[in-house]
C-alpha positions as CSV (number, residue, x, y, z in Angstrom):
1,X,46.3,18.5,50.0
2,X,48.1,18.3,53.6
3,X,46.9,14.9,54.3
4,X,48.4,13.2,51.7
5,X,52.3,12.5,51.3
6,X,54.5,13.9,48.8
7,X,55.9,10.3,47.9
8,X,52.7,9.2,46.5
9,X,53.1,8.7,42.7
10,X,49.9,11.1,41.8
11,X,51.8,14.1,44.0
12,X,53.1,16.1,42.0
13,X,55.0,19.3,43.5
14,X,54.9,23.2,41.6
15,X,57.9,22.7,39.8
16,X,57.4,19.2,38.5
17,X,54.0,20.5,37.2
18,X,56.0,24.1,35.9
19,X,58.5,22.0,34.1
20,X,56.3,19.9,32.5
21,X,54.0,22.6,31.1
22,X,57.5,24.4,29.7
23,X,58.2,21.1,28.2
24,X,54.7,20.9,26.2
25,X,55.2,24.5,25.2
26,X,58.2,24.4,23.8
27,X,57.2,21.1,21.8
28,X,54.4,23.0,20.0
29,X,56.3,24.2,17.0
30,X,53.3,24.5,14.9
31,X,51.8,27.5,17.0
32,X,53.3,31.5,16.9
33,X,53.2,34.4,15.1
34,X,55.9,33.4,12.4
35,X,53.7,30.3,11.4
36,X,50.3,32.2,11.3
37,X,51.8,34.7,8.8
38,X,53.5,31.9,7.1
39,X,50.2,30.2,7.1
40,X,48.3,33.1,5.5
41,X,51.0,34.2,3.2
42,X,52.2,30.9,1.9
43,X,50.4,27.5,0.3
44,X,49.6,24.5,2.5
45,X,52.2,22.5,4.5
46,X,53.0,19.2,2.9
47,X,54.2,17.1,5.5
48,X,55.4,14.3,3.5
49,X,57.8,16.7,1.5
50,X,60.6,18.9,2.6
51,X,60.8,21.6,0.3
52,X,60.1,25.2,0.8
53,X,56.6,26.7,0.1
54,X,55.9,29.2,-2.4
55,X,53.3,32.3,-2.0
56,X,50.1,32.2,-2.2
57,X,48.9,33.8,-6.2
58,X,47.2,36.9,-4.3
59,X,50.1,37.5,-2.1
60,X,51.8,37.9,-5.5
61,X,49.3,39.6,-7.4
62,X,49.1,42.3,-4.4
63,X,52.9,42.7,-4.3
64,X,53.3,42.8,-8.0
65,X,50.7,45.8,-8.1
66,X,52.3,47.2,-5.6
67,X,55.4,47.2,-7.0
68,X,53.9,48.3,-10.5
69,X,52.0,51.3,-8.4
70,X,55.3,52.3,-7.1
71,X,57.4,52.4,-10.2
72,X,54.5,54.4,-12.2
73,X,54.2,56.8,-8.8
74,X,58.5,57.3,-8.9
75,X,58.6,58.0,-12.8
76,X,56.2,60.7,-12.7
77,X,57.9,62.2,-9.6
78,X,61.4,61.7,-11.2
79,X,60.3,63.8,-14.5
C-alpha cells in the first residue's frame, strides 16, 4: 500500500514475509515423501518412545511371498 510507511509494525516487506514462510517450511518435518512411505509401510508413530518402528504384517507377508515366488521361479530356471 503506498500510503502507508514501511516502519509501521504490520508492514512487512517481500523478503521478511519469504523468510518467514522458508522458516515454517522447513519446521514441518512431519510432511514429504520419505514420511508418507514410511507412514504406509511402517506401524504408527509413538511419540512418547524413541525406538524404531517395525513393518507393517502385510508389508511382510507381501515381501515374504515375494521372496518365496522368487526362489521357487530361480530353482526351476536353475535346473
Amino acid at each position: 500500500m503506498p500510503g502507508l510507511p514501511s516502519d509501521e509494525p504490520g508492514v512487512l516487506s517481500v523478503k521478511e514475509v519469504h523468510a518467514e514462510f522458508d522458516k515454517l517450511l522447513r519446521d514441518r518435518h512431519h510432511m514429504g515423501l520419505r514420511n508418507l512411505i514410511g507412514d504406509t509401510l511402517l506401524e504408527p508413530r509413538n511419540p512418547f518412545q524413541s525406538k524404531r518402528r517395525n513393518a507393517k504384517r502385510w508389508v511382510v507377508a507381501v515381501f515374504g511371498l515375494l521372496v518365496l515366488g522368487l526362489l521357487i521361479f530361480s530353482s526351476f530356471h536353475l535346473r
